[in-house]
N, C-alpha and C positions, 0 to 999 in steps of 0.2 A: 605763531611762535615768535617770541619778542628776540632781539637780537641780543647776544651773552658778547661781555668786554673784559678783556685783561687793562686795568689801573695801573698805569704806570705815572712816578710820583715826576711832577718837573720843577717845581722851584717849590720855596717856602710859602705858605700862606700871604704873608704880606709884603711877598713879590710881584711888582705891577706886571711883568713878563715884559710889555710893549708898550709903547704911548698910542693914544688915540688915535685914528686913523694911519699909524704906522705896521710897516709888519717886520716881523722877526721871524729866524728859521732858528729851529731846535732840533736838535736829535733828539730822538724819543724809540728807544729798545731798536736800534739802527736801522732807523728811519727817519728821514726829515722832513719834519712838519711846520709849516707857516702857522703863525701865529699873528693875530689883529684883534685890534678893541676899535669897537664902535659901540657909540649910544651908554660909554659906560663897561659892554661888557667884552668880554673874553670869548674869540673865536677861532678853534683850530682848525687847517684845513690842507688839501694836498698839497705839495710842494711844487709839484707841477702842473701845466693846465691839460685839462683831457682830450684836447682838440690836436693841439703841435706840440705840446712838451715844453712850451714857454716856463722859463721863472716866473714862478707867481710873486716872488720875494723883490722879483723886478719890475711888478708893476707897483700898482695903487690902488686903495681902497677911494671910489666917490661918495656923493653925498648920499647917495641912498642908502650905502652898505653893502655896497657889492666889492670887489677883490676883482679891478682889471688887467688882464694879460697884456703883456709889454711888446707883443706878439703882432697880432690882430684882434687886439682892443675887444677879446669875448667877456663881457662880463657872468659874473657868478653872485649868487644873496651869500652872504656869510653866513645867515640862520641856516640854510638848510641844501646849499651847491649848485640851488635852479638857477641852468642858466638864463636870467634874465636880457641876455640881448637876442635872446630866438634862437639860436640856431641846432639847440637840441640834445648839447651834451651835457652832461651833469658832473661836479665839480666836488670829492670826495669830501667829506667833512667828518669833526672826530667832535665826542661830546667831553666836557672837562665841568669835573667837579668840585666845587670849593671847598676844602673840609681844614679842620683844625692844623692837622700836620701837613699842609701843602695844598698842592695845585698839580691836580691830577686828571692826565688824558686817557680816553676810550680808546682802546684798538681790538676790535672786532675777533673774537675766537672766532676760528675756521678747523677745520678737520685737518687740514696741513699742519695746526700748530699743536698737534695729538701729539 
């Protein structure tokens, strides 16, 4: 069963959102979601990290493209939340689609949002 998403709109089309390896936090239907570009693209992701609750908005994206915690330095891949420094937690991410009227993020239907 593929996962089903509510689209919600976050800026216009030919809004950059962030600079390149910066991150920006958004509200998005009240929730706040971090926001990074690397390589070019556009990548939303939890606001907090899944280990301690660190700002993610207070770390840094490196060269790889990972999104490290300001915390205890766990990094996360921005493609897809693995966390790449080992330790075994996975780092929520949301998928965003480019379309004519905007720049719009995935947020996951659940039976709670009946």
């Amino acid at each position: 069963m593929s996962k089903q998403y509510n689209w919600y709109r976050l800026t216009d089309a030919d809004d950059p959102v962030v600079a390149e390896q910066a991150i920006a936090v958004y509200e998005v239907h009240g929730k706040k979601i971090c926001f990074s570009r690397f390589g070019g693209q556009l990548y939303a992701f939890a606001y907090k990290c899944p280990h301690a609750g660190g700002l993610l908005a207070e770390g840094f994206i490196d060269g790889q493209g990972n999104v490290v915690c300001p915390l205890h330095r766990y990094r996360f891949s921005l493609r897809n939340g693995y966390n790449s420094s080992g330790e075994g937690f996975y780092l929520k991410t949301y998928p965003i689609e480019m379309r004519e009227d905007g720049i719009f993020v995935g947020m996951e239907k659940s039976w709670l949002s009946w």
